[in-house]
N, C-alpha and C positions, 0 to 999 in steps of 0.2 A: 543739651547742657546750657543752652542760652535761654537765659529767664527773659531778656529783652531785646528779641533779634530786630537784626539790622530792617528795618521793612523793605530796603533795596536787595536785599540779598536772596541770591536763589533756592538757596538751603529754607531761607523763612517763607518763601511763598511755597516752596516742595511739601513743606509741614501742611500746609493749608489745603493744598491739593488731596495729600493724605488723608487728610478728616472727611475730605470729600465723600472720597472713597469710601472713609470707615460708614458716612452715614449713610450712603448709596446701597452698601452691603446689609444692613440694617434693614432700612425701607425693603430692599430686594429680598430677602432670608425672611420677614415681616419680624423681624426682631426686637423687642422694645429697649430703648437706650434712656439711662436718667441724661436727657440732655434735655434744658429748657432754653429756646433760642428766643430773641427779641421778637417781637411783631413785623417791626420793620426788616429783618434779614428772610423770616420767613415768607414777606410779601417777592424779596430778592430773590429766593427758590424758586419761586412759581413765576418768575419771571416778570410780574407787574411793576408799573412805575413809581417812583418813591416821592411822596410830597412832604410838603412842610407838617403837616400831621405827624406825621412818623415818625420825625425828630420825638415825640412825646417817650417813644419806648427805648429810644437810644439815652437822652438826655432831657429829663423832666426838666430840668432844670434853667437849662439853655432853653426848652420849647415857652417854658412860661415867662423868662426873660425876652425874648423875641414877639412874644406877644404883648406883653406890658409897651416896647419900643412901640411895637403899630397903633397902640392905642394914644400913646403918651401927647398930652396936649397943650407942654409945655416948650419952654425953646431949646430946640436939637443942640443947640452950641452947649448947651449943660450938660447933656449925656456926653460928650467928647469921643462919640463914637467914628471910623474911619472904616474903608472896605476891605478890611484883613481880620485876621481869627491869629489867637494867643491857640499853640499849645504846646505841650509838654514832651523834650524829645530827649529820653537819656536825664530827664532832671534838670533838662535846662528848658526853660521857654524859649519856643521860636515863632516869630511872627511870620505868617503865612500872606501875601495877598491876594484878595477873594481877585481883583483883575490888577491888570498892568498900571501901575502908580495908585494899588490903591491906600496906600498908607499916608497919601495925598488928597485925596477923596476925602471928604467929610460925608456922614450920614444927615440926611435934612427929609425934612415932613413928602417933598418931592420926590425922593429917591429911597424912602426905605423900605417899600413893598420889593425893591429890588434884591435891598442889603437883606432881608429876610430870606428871602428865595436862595441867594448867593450862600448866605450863611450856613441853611438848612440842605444844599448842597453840596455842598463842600462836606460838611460831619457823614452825610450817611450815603453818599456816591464817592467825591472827587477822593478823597480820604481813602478808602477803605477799596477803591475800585480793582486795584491788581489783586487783593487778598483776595475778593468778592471772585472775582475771574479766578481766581487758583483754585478754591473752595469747587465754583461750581465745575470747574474742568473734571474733576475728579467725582464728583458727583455724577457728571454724566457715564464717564466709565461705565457704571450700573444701572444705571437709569435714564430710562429717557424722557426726557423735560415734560413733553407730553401725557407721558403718565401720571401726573402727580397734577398739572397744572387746573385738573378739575375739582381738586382742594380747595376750601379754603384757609386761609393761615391757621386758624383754631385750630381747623381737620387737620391740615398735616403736623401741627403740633402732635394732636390726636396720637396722628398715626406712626410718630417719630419716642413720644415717650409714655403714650398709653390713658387712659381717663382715670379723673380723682373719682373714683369708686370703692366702695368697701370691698373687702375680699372675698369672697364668697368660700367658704372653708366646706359647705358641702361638696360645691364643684370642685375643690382642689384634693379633698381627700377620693373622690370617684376617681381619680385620675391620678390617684399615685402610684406610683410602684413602692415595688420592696426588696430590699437584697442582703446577704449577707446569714440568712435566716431567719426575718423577719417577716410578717405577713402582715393583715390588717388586725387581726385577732390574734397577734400577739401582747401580751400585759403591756410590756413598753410605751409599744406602739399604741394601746389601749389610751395608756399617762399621755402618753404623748397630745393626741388629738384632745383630752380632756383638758388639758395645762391651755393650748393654742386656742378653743373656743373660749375661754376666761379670760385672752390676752384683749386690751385696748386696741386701737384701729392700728394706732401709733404703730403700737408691738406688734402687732400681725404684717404691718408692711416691712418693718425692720427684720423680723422673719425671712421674709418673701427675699427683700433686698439681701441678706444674707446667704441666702443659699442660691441666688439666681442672676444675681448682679443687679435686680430692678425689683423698685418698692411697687409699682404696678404688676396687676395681673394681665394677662396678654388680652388686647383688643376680644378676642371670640370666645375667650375661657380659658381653662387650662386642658380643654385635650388639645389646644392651637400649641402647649408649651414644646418645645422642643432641643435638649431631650427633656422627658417626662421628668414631672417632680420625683425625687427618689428618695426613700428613706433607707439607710443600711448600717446592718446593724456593724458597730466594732467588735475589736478580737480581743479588748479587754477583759481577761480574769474576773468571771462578777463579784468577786469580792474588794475590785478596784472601781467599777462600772460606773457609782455613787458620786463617787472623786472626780470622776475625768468632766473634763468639757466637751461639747458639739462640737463638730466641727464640718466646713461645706467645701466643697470644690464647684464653685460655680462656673465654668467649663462645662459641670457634667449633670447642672442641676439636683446636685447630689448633696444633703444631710448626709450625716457620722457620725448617729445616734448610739451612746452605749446603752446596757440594757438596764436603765433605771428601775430602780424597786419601789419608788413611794415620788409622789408628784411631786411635793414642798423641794425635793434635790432636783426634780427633772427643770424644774420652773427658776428655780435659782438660776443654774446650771448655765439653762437656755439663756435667758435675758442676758445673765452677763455677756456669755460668746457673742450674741448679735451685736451690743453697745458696745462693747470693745473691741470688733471685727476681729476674733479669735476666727482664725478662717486654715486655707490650705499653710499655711507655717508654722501650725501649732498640730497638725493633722500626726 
């Protein structure tokens, strides 16, 4: 219920720990999750040391400013810089110092490879260090550090939310099921597969995300899905079938296809429920 917890507070680092777990469980199950993590945090998974580079994927912004200071080859007394970091806590700015009196410190041509270092530490270790440690406690729960550390950050990206690949719609319909009284050679079913190869890439992932929780297809295909893509048919009256919307319970990898008569409604139908996340609450 806290949009901005306390970062001292037990409850906020528990949350953290919890995510851990949740992706531990993920990576372990081989489960694909839409989570896209920074560069630099994924280097923190695998356990590698975090340099002044890495700032780039935390904070573009701050990395290109820090480098403009190293370059800068005018007089430091202009930039008015000091050994502390401005930031934002609750809506108010608080000054941080990078060491003991540094708000006393000036930055000078002699000491900023320091301030750089200092700075670029502080944002992506000193800062974030107890979350980072809660995150990976929990992570280990399922996995052990070892296993993963032969990644590299791209791969465990990879392996955490799956490759920008097209869909392969032959390989997902081999691997469908069918329930409810539906087959693959049923007319529906027939619309169905007919509507989905005409759809854009866009709408084929919005599909996928739709009924599975993830606009990726799983690392090794879809006989790796688990459970199975499932299409089944509703108990809709067919003389209502036309009217109704799809609907997914992705839990069960499960479409709630009624039994459409003509593609123009099936293809309506579809696209709306996916862009509007007509899902298990309209079921």
């Amino acid at each position: 219920e806290t949009a901005h917890p306390w970062q001292g507070s037990l409850d906020h680092l528990r949350l953290f720990e919890f995510l851990g777990r949740i992706v531990g469980k993920a990576i372990y199950d081989g489960i694909l999750i839409e989570l896209r993590l920074a560069p630099f945090f994924l280097r923190r998974m695998l356990g590698q040391a975090l340099h002044f580079d890495d700032l780039r994927s935390l904070d573009p912004e701050l990395h290109k400013n820090l480098l403009f200071v190293r370059s800068y080859d005018g007089d430091f007394e202009d930039l008015a810089l000091n050994f502390v970091v401005v930031e934002d806590r609750f809506g108010e700015a608080q000054t941080v110092e990078l060491i003991p009196g540094g708000a006393a410190v000036s930055v000078t041509r002699d000491n900023v490879l320091r301030y750089r270092h200092l700075v670029s530490d502080y944002w992506l270790n000193r800062r974030i260090k107890a979350q980072s440690e809660a995150f990976m406690r929990g992570l280990r729960d399922l996995v052990r550090p070892e296993w993963i550390r032969a990644f590299s950050p791209s791969e465990l990206q990879t392996l955490l939310a799956g490759a920008a690949q097209p869909i392969d719609l032959g390989d997902l319909r081999a691997h469908c099921h069918y329930g409810g009284g539906y087959t693959d050679d049923h007319p529906s079913v027939q619309l169905f597969w007919e509507v989905v190869e005409g759809f854009e890439d866009a709408e084929r992932e919005a599909l996928l995300l739709f009924v599975t929780s993830c606009s990726r297809p799983p690392l090794l295909g879809f006989r790796d899905l688990h459970p199975s893509f499932c299409i089944q048919k509703t108990s809709h009256p067919p003389e209502e079938a036309d009217s109704r919307l799809p609907t997914a319970s992705t839990c069960m990898n499960l479409l709630k296809l009624p039994s459409y008569t003509n593609a123009a409604d099936l293809k309506e139908r579809l696209l709306y429920a996916v862009s509007a996340g007509a899902g298990f609450e309209l079921s």
